[in-house]
Structure formats: structure tokens, C-alpha cells
C-alpha positions in Angstrom: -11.5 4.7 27.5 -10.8 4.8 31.0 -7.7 7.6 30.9 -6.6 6.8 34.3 -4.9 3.7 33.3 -2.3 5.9 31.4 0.5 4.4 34.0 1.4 1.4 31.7 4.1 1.6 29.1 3.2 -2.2 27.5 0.6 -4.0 26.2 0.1 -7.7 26.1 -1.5 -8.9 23.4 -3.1 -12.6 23.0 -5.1 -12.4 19.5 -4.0 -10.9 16.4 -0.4 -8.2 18.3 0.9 -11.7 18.0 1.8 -11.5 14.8 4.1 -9.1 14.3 3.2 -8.5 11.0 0.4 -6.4 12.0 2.1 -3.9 14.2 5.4 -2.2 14.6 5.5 -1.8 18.4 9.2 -2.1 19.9 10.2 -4.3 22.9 8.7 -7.3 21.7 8.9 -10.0 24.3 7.6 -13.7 24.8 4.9 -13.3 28.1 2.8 -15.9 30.0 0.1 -14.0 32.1 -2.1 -15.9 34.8 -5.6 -15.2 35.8 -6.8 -14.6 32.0 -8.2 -16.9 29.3 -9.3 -16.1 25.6 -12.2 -16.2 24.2 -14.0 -16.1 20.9 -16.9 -13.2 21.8 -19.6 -10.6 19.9 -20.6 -7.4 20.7 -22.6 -4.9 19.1 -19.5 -3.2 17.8 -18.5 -5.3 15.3 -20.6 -7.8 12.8 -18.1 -10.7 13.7 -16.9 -12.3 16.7 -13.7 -11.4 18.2 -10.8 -12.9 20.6 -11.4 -11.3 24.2 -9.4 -11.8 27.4 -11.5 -13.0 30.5 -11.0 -13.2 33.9 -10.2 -17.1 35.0 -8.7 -18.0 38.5 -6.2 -20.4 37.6 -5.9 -20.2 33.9 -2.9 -19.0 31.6 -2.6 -17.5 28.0 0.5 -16.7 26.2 1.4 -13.6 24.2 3.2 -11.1 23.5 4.2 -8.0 25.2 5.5 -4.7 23.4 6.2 -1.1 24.5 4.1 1.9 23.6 6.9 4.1 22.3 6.2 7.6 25.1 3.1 6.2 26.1 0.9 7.3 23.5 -2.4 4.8 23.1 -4.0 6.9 20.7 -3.2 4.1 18.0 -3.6 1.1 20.2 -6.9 2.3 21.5 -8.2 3.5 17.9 -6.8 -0.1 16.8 -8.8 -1.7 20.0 -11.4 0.5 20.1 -14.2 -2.5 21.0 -11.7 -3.1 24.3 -11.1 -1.9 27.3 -7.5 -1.3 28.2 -6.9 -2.6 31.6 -3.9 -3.0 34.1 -2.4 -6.0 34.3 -0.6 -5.3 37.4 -0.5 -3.2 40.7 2.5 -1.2 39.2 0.6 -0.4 35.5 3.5 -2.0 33.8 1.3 -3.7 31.2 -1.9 -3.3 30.0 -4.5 -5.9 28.4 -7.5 -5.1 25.9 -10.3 -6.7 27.0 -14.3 -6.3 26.0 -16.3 -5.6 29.4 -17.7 -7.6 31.2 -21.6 -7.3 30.3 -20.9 -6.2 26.9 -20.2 -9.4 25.2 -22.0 -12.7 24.3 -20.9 -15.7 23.2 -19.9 -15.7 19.3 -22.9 -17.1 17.0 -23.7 -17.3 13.3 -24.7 -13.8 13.7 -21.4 -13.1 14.2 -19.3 -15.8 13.4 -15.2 -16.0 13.5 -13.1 -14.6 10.3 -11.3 -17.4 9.2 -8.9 -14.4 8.2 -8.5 -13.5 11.8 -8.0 -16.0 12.9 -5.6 -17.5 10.2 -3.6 -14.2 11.5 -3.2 -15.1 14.8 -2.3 -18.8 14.5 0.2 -17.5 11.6 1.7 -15.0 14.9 1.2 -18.1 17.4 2.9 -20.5 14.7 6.4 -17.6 14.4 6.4 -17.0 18.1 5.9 -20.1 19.9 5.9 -23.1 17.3 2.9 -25.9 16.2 3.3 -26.8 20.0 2.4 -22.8 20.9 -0.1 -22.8 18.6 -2.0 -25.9 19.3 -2.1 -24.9 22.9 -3.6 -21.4 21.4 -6.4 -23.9 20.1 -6.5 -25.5 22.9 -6.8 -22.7 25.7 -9.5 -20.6 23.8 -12.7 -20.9 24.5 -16.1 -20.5 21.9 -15.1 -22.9 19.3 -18.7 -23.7 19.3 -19.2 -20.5 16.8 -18.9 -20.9 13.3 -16.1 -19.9 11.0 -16.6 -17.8 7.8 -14.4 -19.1 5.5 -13.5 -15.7 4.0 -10.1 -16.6 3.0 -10.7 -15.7 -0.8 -11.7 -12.3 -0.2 -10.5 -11.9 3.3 -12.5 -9.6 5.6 -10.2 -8.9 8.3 -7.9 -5.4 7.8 -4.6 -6.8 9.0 -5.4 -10.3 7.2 -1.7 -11.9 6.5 -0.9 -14.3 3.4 -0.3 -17.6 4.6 2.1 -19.8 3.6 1.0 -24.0 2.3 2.1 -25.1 6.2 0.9 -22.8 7.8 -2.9 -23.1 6.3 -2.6 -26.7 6.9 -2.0 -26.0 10.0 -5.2 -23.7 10.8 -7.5 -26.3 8.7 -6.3 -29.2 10.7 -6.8 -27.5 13.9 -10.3 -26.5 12.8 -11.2 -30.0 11.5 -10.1 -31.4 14.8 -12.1 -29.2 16.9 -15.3 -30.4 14.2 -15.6 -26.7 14.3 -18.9 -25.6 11.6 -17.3 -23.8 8.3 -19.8 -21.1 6.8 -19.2 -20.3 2.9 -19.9 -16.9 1.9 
């Protein structure tokens, strides 16, 4: 981790620090930040793939942005440990986690999305921003081609979230509509 970027005081997160169920960071604020997109990615850190922010002229995500109470990462970057935490501005008012460049690959069935992951963060996208929020979450993330695990049963991911009836038909209609391939463990 790269300590020089120790100016910021907030993180934005676009993945799973959208639901605030999995964090108790203060300052929570709505945040639309240009030049970045999402995408579903794999590295050799973790057996599954991953939501990572990439550099794209011209694109936007929205998130969330939260203070890190007397600028202490040590939780953030042990919770993001796969990332990079980068500076989002000149100033180093907010940061970003983001896998390196060169250090990712597209998600495969090597290492295929957590359906509990990422029923997480449309559950955070769904509270924050609404179905219309969420659907452009779908819509503005790239690597759909990977397959989901449909671990759901016996979720995988630590922060996983119970979902309620709406809220699941939500994810599985979003899924269905991108034909996205479900793996059954």
C-alpha cells in the first residue's frame, strides 16, 4: 500500500461500502465520480472474481462516499487488501480501491462472481439509489460474461446480507436479463 496517499480523509466506494450494512464509516454521502467504470475482475488474491474500478475517459459510476474517522486505513486497507487505494483528486479528498492495472484479468469460471456479493451490493444499490440506481449498477458494469456461483444457500462472501423476497427478485431478474450463466455448487 502505497503510504503516501495518506492525504485523503474519504473513500468512495462502488461495490459492496454501498451497503451500509457492511460498514460503519460516518459521513455517508450519495457521490457520482467521472473518469471510472466497474468491473467484474480476478486476480490471484482471491478464488472469485471481484468488482474493480477502471480508468474510462468519459464514463461515470455512482457510490458512496464516507469518512475515515482520524484517517486511519488500517481497517479499510486490511478490508481491501486486493486494492490499491488511490486519489481521486488533486487535493486527496477521496480515495478509490482499485486492483492495478496489470494485476487483473477478466473474471472466468475459474473464478466466477458470488452470487452473495453481489446480492450485497445490489441490496446497497437498491437502499441508496432505488430499482432505477440499481439497474443502471447492472447496466454500467462491465464482465457480465463471467459466470455466477449461485452460493446463496451457503453464502460464501463474509459480509453476505439477507435479502428480502423483492429484493432477490430483483438480482434474479437482472441476471436473467443479462442471460448471465448460473453455476450450482
Amino acid at each position: 500500500m502505497d503510504q503516501s496517499l495518506n492525504r485523503a480523509a474519504r473513500f468512495f466506494g462502488y461495490g459492496s461500502l454501498v451497503n451500509r450494512a457492511t460498514h460503519e464509516y460516518p459521513g455517508v454521502q450519495r457521490q457520482r465520480i467521472k473518469g471510472w467504470a466497474r468491473a467484474w475482475r480476478q486476480t490471484g488474491l482471491r478464488e472469485v472474481a471481484f468488482l474493480t474500478a477502471v480508468r474510462a475517459p468519459g464514463a461515470e459510476i455512482d457510490g458512496l462516499s464516507a469518512d475515515v474517522p482520524g484517517s486511519d486505513w488500517a481497517a479499510l486497507d486490511a478490508r481491501e487488501f486486493a486494492y490499491d487505494r488511490i486519489d481521486l483528486d488533486d487535493e486527496g479528498a477521496t480515495a478509490i480501491y482499485a486492483i492495478p492495472e496489470g494485476e487483473h484479468a477478466p473474471a472466468s469460471g475459474a473464478h466466477p462472481i458470488l452470487l452473495s456479493y453481489l446480492d450485497v451490493v445490489t441490496q446497497g444499490y437498491l437502499r441508496e439509489f432505488g430499482e432505477a440506481g440499481a439497474a443502471l449498477f447492472f447496466a454500467t458494469t462491465h464482465g457480465w460474461d463471467a459466470p455466477i456461483l449461485d452460493d446463496r444457500a451457503a453464502p460464501l462472501y463474509p459480509r453476505h446480507q439477507p435479502l428480502s423476497p423483492a429484493e432477490i427478485s430483483f438480482v434474479d431478474g437482472a441476471i436473467h436479463a443479462l442471460e448471465c450463466r448460473i453455476l450450482r455448487p
